[in-house]
C-alpha positions as CSV (number, residue, x, y, z in Angstrom):
1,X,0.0,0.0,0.0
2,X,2.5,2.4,0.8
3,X,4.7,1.7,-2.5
4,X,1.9,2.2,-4.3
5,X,1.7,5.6,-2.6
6,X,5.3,6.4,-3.8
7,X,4.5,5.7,-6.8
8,X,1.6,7.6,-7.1
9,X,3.4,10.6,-5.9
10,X,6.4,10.2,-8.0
11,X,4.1,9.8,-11.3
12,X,2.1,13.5,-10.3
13,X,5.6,15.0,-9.9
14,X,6.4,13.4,-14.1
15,X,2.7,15.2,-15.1
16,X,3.5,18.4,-13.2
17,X,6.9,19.1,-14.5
18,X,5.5,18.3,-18.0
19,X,2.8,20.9,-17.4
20,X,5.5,23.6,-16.2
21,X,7.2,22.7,-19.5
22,X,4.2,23.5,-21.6
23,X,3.4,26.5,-19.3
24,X,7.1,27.4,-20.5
25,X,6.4,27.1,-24.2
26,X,3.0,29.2,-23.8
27,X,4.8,32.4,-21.4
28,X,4.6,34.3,-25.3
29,X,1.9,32.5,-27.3
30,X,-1.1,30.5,-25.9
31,X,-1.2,28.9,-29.0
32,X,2.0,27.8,-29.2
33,X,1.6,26.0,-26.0
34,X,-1.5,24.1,-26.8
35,X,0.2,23.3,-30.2
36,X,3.2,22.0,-28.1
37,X,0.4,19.8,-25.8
38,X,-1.5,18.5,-28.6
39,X,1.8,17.0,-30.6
40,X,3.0,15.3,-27.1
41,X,-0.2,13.9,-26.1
42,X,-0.8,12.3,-29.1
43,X,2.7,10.8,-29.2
44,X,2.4,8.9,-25.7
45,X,-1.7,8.1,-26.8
46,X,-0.4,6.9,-30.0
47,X,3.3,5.1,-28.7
48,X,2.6,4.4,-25.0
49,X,-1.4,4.4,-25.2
50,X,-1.6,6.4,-22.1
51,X,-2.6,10.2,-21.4
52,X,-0.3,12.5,-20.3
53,X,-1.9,12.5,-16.5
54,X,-0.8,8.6,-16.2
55,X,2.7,8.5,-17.5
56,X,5.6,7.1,-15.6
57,X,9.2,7.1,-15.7
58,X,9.6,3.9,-17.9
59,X,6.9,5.7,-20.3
60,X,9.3,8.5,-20.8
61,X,12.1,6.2,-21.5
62,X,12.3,6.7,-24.8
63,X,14.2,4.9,-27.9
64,X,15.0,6.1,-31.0
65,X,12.4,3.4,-32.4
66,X,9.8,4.8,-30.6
67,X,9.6,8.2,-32.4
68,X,10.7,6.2,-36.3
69,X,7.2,4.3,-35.2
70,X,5.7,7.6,-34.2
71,X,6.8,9.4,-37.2
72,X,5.6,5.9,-39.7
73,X,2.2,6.4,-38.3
74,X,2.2,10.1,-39.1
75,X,3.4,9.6,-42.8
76,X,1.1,6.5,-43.1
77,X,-1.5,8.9,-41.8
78,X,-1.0,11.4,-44.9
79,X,0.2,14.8,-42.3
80,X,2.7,17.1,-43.9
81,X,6.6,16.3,-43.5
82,X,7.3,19.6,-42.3
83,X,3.9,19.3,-39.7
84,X,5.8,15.5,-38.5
85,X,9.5,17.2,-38.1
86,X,7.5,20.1,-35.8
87,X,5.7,17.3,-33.4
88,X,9.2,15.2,-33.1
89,X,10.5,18.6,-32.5
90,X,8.4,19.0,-29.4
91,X,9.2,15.5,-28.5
92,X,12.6,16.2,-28.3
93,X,12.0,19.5,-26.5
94,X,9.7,17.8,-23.9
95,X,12.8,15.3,-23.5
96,X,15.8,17.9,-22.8
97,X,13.4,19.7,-20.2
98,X,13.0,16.8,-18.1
99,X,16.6,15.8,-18.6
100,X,17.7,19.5,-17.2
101,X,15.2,18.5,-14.4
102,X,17.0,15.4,-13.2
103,X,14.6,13.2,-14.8
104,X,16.5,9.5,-16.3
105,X,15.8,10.4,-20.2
106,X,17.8,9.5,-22.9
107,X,17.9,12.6,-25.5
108,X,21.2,11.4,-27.5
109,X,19.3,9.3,-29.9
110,X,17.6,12.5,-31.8
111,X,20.8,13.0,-33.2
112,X,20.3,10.1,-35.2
113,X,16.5,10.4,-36.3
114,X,16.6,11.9,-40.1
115,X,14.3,14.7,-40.7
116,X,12.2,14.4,-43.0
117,X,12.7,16.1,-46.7
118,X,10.6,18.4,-47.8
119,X,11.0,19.1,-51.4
120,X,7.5,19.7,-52.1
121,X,7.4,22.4,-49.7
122,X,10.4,24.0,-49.7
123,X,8.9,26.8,-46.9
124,X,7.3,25.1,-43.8
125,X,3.7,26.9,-43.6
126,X,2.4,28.9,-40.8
127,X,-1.3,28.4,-39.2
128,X,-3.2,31.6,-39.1
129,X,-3.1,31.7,-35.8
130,X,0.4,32.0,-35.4
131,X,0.4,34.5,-38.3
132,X,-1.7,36.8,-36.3
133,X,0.6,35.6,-33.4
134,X,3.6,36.7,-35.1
135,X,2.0,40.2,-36.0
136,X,1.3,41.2,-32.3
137,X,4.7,40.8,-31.4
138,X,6.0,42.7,-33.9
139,X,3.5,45.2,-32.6
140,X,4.7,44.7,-29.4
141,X,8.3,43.2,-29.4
142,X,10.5,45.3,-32.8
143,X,12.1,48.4,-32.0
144,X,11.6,49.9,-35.2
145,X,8.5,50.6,-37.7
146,X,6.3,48.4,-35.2
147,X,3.2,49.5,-36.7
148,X,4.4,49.2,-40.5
149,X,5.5,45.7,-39.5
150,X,2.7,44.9,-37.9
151,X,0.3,45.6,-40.9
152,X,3.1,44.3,-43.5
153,X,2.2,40.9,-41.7
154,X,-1.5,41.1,-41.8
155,X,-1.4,42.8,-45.5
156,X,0.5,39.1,-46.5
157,X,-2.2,37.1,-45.1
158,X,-4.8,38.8,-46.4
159,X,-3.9,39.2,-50.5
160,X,-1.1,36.2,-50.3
161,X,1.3,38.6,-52.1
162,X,4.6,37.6,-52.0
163,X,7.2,39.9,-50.2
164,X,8.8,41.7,-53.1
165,X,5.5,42.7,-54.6
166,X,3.9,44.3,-51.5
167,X,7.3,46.7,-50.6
168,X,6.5,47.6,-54.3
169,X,3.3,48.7,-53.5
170,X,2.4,52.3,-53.6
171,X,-0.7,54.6,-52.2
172,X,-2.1,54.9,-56.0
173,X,-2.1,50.8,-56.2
174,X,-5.7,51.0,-53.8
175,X,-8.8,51.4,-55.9
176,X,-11.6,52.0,-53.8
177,X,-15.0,49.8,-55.0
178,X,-17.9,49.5,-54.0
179,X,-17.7,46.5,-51.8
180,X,-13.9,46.5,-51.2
181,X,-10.9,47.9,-51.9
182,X,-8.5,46.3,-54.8
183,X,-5.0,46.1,-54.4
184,X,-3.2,46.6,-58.4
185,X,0.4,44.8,-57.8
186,X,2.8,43.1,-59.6
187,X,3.9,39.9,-59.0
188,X,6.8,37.6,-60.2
189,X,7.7,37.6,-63.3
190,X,6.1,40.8,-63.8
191,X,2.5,39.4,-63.7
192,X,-0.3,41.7,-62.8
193,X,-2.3,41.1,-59.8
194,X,-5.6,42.2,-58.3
195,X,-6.5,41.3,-55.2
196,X,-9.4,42.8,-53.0
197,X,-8.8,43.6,-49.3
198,X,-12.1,45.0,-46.6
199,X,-12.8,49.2,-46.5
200,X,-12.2,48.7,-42.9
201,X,-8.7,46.5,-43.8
202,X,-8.0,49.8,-46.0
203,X,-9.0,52.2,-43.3
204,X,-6.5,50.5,-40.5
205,X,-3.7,50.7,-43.1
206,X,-3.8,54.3,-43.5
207,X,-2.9,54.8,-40.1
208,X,0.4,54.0,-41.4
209,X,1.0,56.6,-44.1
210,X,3.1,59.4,-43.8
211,X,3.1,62.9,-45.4
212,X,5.2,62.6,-48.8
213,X,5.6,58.7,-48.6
214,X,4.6,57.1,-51.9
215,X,5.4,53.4,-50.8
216,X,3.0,51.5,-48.5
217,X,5.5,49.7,-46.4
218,X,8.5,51.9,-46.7
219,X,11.1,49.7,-45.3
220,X,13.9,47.2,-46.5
221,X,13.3,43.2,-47.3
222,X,16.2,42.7,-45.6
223,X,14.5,44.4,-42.3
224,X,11.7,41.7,-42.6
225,X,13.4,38.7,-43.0
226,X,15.6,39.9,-40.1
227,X,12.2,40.4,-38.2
228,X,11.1,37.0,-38.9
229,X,14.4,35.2,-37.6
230,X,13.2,36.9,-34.5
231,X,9.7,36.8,-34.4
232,X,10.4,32.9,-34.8
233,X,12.8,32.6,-32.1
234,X,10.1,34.1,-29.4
235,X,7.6,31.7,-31.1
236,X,9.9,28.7,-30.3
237,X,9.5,27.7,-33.7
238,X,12.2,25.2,-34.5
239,X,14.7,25.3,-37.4
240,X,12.9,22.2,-38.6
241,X,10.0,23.9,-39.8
242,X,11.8,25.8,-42.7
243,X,9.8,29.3,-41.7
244,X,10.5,32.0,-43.8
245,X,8.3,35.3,-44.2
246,X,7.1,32.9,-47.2
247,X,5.0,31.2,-45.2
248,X,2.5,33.7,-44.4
249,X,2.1,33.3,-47.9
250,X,1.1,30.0,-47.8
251,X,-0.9,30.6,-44.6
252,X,-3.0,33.1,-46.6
253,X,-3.1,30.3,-49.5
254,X,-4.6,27.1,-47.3
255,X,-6.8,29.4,-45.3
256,X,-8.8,30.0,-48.6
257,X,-9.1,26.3,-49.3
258,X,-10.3,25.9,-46.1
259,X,-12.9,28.5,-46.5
260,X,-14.2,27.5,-50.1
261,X,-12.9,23.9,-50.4
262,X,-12.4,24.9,-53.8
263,X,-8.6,24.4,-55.5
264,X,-9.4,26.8,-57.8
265,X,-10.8,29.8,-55.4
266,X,-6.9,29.3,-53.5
267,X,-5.1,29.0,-57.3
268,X,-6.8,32.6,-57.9
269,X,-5.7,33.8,-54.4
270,X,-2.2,32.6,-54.7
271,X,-2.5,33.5,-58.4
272,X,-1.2,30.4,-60.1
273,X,-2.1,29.1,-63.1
274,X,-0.7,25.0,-62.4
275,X,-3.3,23.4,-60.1
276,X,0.2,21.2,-58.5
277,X,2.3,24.8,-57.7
278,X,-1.1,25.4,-55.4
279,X,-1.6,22.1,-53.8
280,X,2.5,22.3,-52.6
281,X,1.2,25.4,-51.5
282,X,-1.7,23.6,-49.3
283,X,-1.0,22.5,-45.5
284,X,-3.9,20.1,-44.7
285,X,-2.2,18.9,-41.6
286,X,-4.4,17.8,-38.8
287,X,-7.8,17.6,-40.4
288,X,-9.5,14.6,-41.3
289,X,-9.3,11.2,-41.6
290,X,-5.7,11.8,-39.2
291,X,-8.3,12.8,-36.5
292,X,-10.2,9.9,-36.8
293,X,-7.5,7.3,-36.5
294,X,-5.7,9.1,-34.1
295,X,-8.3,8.8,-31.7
296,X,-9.3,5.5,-32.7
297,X,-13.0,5.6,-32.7
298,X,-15.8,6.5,-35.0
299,X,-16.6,10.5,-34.7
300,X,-20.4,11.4,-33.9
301,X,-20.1,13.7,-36.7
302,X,-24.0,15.4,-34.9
303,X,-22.2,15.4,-31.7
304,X,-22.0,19.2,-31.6
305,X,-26.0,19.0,-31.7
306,X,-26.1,17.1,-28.5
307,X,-23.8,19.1,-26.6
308,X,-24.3,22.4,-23.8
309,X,-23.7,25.5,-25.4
310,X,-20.9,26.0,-23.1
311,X,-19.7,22.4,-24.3
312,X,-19.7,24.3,-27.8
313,X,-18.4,27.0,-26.6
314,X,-15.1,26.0,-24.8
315,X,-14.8,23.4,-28.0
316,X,-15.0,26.8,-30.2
317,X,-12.7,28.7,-27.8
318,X,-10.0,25.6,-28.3
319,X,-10.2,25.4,-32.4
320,X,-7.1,27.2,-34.2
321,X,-7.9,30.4,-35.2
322,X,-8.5,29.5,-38.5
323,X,-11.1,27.5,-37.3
324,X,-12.6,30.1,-35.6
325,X,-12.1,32.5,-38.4
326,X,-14.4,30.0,-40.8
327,X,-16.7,29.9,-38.1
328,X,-17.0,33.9,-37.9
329,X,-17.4,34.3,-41.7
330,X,-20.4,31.7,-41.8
331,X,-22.1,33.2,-38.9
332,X,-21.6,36.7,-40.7
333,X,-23.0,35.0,-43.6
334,X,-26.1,33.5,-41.7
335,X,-26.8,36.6,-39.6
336,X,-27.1,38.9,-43.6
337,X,-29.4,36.2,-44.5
338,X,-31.8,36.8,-41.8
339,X,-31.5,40.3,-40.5
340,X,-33.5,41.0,-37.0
């Protein structure tokens, strides 16, 4: 009875020091810390078939086996190399912690685990969460031109222009419409592009322009890739994940496939005319069928018509924020449908 008291007690102190790890991860980003939970509770679920809450010591013995299995399953599963090197990355993270803790871990073995290649995608791609993320602390974190950096973020996500054709951009490229404003650019390989942003989009961006400036963002591409070394580095966004300012790009790209489900609605956006150029684009990580047999069980796919609304709710609250974004645009849509 007692030992099993012990052991009890010395399993509680595994889970605790895994939370203050995760607690870690989140002290700049809560959505870098759930990211950081969700990737190492569905390694032990998947490898160890246990829940964070009931790991031991022997669960957190770890081979170099164990995460080639792990990352098997993944690739079987159909996620994104670069989305499988960022959860063996937080695998490997969890491990040094609790190693620097005095916890018996082994961490030598990563140095042999290959990372996988990802040709097809030479830029890792950013969620829209941490797009927005990586905005406010560039609002909050640069030294210089925090605002213009701030809105030279957003600006990305929103038209999916690529870097060197938004510092192009002048005041006399916005053409107020009716419903929007459009954005004239041009793009590479000197291809004209026409992308429509919100009045109120529009509106906030003026706050940015000076007297006599003709450019919209008048700073240096150099200065932004420089800001996104750092914005990556308080993000705790490993090397593995290939981030450049690119991938805000991309974020902007999958966001409208995920809106429309239609290839050719995020072809226009990114403004390609090869259907393949898009899909390599396209980060479909963590949707799916990969739900499903992660959890492995059938999905009540009414189950959100059974629950509380504060069930819902808290669900909601706990999507990414391109979930909730979706969610936003189709309750928009609903509520111009049927005014009160």
């Amino acid at each position: 009875m007692n030992t099993q008291k012990v052991v009890q007690l010395y399993d509680n102190k595994l889970y605790d020091d895994i939370m203050i790890f995760l607690n870690e991860m989140g002290v700049e980003s809560d959505h870098t810390r759930k990211a950081y939970e969700t990737d190492i509770r569905q390694f032990f679920k998947l490898i160890k078939g246990k829940e964070l809450e009931h790991l031991t010591l022997e669960d957190v013995q770890l081979r170099k086996n164990d995460v080639e299995k792990f990352k098997q399953i993944l690739l079987d599963n159909g996620l994104a190399r670069s989305t499988i090197n960022r959860k063996i990355s937080a695998i490997r993270s969890l491990l040094e912690n609790l190693k620097a803790n005095e916890w018996d871990v082994k961490t030598a073995f990563f140095k042999n685990i290959k990372w996988l290649k990802t040709q097809d995608n030479k830029y890792g791609v950013l969620d829209v969460h941490e797009v927005w993320e990586m905005a406010r602390l560039a609002r909050e974190k640069e030294r210089e031109y925090k605002e213009v950096k701030y809105y030279f973020i957003l600006f990305a996500l929103d038209t999916c222009l690529r870097k060197q054709a938004i510092l192009k951009l002048k005041w006399s490229d916005f053409e107020e419409v009716e419903d929007g404003v459009i954005v004239h650019a041009i793009d590479k390989g000197n291809k004209e592009f026409r992308q429509k942003i919100s009045k109120e989009f529009y509106n906030e961006l003026l706050s940015i322009k000076k007297d006599g400036e003709v450019r919209v963002f008048p700073i240096s591409s150099d200065s932004i890739d420089n800001m996104v070394c750092r914005l990556k580095k308080l993000m705790n966004i490993p090397e593995e994940r290939n981030i450049a300012f690119h991938s805000i790009r991309k974020a902007g790209v999958t966001f409208q496939y995920r809106i429309t489900g239609d290839l050719t609605q995020a072809m226009k956006a990114a403004g390609h005319s090869n259907p393949i150029v898009t899909m390599r684009y396209l980060d479909l990580r963590d949707y799916g069928v990969t739900g499903a047999v992660s959890f492995g069980n059938k999905i009540d796919e009414e189950l959100y018509k059974k629950v509380t609304h504060e069930e819902l709710i808290k669900a909601i609250e706990n999507c990414p924020k391109d979930i909730q974004l979706i969610l936003n645009i189709k309750l928009n849509e609903i509520s111009s449908e049927n005014p009160q």
